[in-house]
C-alpha positions in Angstrom: -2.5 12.0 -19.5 -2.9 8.2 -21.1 -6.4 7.1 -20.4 -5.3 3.9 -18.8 -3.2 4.8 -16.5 -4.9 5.5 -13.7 -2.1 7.2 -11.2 0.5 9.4 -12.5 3.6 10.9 -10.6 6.1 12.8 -12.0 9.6 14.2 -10.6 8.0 13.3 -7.0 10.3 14.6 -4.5 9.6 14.3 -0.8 11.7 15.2 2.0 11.3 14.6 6.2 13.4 17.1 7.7 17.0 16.5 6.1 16.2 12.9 4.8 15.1 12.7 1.5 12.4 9.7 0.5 11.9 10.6 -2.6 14.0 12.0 -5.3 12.5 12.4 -8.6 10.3 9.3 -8.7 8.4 8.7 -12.0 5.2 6.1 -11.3 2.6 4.7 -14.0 -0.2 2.7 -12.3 -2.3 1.2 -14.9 -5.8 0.8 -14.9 -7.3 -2.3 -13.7 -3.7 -3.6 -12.4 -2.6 -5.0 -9.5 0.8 -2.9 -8.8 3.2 -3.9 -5.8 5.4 -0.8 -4.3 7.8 -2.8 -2.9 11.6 -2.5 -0.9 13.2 -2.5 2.6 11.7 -0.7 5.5 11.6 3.5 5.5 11.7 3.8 1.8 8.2 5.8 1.7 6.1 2.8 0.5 3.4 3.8 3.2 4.3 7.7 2.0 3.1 7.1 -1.4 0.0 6.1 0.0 -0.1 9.0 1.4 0.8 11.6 -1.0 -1.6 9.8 -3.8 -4.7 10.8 -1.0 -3.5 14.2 -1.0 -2.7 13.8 3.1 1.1 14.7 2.4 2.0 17.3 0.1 5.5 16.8 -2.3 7.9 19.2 -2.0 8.2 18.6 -6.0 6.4 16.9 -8.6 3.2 16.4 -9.4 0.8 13.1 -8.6 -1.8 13.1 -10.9 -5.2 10.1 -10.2 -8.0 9.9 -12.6 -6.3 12.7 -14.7 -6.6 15.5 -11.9 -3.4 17.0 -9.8 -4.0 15.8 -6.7 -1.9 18.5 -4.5 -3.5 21.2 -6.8 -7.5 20.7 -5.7 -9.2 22.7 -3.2 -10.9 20.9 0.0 -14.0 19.7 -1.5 -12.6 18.6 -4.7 -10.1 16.6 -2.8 -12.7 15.1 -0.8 -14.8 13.9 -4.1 -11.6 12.3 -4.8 -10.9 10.3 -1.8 -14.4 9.0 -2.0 -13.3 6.7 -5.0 -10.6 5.7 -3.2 -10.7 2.3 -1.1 -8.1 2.2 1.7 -6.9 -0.8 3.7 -5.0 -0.2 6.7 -2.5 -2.5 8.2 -4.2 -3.1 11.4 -8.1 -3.0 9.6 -8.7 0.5 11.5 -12.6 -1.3 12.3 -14.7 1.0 14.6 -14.6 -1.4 18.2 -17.7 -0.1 19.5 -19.5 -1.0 15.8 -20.1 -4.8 14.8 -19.2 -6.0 11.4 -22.5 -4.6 9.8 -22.0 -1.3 10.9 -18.6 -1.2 10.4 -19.1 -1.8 6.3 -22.4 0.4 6.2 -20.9 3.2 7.5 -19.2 4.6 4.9 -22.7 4.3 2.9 -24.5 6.0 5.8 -21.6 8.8 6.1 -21.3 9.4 2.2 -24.7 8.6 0.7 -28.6 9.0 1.0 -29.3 5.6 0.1 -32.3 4.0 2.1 -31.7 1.6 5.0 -33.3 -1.4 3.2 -30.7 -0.6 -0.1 -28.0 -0.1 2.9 -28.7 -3.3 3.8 -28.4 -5.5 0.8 -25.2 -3.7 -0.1 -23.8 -4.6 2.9 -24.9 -8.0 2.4 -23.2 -8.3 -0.8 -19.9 -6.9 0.3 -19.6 -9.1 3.0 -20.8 -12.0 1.0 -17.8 -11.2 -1.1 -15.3 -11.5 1.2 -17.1 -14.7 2.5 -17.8 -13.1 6.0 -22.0 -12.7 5.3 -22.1 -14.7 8.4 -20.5 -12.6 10.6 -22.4 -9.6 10.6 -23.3 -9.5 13.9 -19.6 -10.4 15.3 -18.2 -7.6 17.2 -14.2 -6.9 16.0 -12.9 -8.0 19.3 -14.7 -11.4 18.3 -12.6 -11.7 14.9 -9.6 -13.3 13.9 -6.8 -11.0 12.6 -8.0 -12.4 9.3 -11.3 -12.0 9.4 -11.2 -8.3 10.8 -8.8 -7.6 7.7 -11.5 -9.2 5.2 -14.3 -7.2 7.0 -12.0 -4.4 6.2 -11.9 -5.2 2.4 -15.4 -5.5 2.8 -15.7 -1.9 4.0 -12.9 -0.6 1.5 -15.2 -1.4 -1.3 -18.6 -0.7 0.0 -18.7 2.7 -2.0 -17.8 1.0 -5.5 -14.3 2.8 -5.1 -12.3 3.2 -8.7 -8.9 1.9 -6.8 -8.0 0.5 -3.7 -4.4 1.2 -1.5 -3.6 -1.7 0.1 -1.0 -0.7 3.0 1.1 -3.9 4.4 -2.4 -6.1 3.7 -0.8 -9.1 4.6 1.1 -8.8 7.7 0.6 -10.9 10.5 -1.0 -13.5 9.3 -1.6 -17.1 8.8 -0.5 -19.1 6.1 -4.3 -19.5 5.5 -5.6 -16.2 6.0 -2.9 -14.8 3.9 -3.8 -17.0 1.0 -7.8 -15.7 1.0 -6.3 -11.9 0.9 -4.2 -12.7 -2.1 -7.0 -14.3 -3.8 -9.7 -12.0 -2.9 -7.3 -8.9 -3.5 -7.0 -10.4 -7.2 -10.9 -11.7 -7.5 -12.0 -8.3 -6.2 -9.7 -6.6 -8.7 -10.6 -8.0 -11.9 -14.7 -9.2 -11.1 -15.3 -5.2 -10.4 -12.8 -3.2 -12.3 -10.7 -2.0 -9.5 -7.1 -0.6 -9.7 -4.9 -2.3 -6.9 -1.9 -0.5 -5.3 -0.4 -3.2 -3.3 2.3 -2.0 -0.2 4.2 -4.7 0.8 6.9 -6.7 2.2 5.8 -10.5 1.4 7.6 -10.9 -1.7 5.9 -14.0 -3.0 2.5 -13.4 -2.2 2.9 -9.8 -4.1 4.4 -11.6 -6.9 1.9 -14.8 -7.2 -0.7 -11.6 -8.5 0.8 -8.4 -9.2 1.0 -7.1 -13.1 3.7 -5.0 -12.1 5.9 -4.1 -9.3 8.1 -1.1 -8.2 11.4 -1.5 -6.6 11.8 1.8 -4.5 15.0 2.4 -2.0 17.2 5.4 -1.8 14.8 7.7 -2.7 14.5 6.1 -6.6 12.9 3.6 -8.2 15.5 0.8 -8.7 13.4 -2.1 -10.8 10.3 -2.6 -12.1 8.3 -4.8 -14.2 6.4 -7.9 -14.2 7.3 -11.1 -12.0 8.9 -12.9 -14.8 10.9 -9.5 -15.7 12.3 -8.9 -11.8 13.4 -12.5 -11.5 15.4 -12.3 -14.6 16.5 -8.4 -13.8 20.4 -8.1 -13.9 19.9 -5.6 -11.3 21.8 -6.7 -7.9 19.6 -4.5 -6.0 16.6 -6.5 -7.1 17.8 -9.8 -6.6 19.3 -8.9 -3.3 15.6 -7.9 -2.1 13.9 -10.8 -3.9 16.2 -13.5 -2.5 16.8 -11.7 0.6 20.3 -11.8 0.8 21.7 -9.9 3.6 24.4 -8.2 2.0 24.5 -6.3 -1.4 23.9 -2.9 -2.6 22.0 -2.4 0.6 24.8 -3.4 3.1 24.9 -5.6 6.2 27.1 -3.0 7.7 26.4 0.4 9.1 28.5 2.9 7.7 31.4 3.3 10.3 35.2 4.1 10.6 37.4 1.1 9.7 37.3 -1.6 12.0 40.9 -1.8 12.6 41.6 1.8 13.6 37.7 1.6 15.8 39.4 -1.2 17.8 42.9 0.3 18.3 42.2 4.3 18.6 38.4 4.3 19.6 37.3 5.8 22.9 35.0 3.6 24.7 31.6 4.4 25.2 31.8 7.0 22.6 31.5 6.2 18.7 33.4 8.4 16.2 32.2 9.9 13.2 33.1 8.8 9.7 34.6 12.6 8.2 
């Protein structure tokens, strides 16, 4: 495996019943990169995720992080794993019943034997890098849907994790909120080392500070490369998504019988099936 990059999959295949998601993806995620997985709705972005934690298992191909197969470890090497993984959930997944302080020091309490005193000035500085130091005591019904995502960051990273999954991070919010995530999700990356995996369907703020992207639909990767490289692609695929036109290689139209013949021979009440 090439020592800087970081997650590896190969000839992933993955299947939900008879729909296929995956068929034969190849993924380099580089170290200390931001990477967007990016494309339409129910093409596996959030499965990914998944499968790179080891929660899904491929039905072929291998994902490799850090050099080790992940599908291919037993339960406590698997759990060794995840604990240098940072995760960021869509809705911020905070504990309700645990203010902001305890939300970010439990991971340190649950995973380490660190002293309450060190406890505390990590949890100090984690906050304090996601400018919410003076929120500790705020419980999450108290917070803004940007703060609780920023207390989630804060939490993500409180173990000094090698790479953080971002999953839909900016989704739902402000114009403001959603330019502190995009700038903290870079500032993070770079001032300690991280690798980024960046899930997501806001195609500028992805863009303003990814180093590369992936285009995924129909169970392939379509386009990738930097910024520059996806708005000059050729492919229509890409610039259908990037623009967002609404018609293209990913039609406006469900497939259905021909209009004409739906109108005059269809039964109503009852749709017919394309043969």
């Amino acid at each position: 495996m090439t020592d800087d990059i970081l997650v590896k999959t190969r000839d992933l295949c993955f299947k939900r019943g008879e729909r296929v998601i995956f068929d034969g993806v190849d993924i380099d995620i580089r170290r200390g990169s931001v990477t967007g997985i990016m494309g339409p709705s129910g093409t596996g972005k959030t499965t990914l995720l998944r499968l790179i934690g080891g929660q899904l298992f491929p039905d072929q191909g291998t994902v490799h992080v850090d050099g080790e197969n992940v599908h291919e470890l037993n339960h406590g090497q698997l759990y060794q794993l995840r604990q240098r993984m940072g995760m960021l959930f869509q809705n911020g997944a905070l504990l309700t019943d645990l203010n902001v302080y305890d939300n970010v020091a439990f991971p340190l309490r649950e995973h380490t034997n660190l002293s309450e005193s060190l406890i505390h000035k990590l949890v100090l500085m984690k906050l304090e890098a996601v400018g919410l130091r003076g929120a500790r005591d705020l419980m999450p019904t108290e917070l803004s849907g940007g703060m609780a995502r920023r207390v989630a960051l804060a939490r993500a990273i409180a173990l000094d994790p090698m790479m953080i999954m971002y999953d839909e991070p900016f989704t739902g919010q402000d114009p403001i909120s959603m330019g502190v995530l995009v700038r903290l999700i870079r500032l993070l990356n770079d001032a300690l080392g991280l690798t980024s995996i960046i899930v997501s369907h806001d195609i500028q703020e992805t863009l303003s500070i990814a180093d590369e992207i992936y285009l995924l639909s129909g169970g392939k990767v379509v386009a990738r490369g930097s910024t520059d490289e996806l708005n000059a692609s050729k492919s229509e695929w890409a610039q259908q998504f990037l623009k967002g036109q609404p018609d293209g290689p990913v039609p406006f139209h469900y497939s259905a019988v021909d209009y004409a013949d739906d109108l005059l021979n269809g039964h109503p009440g009852r749709a017919q099936s394309r043969v």
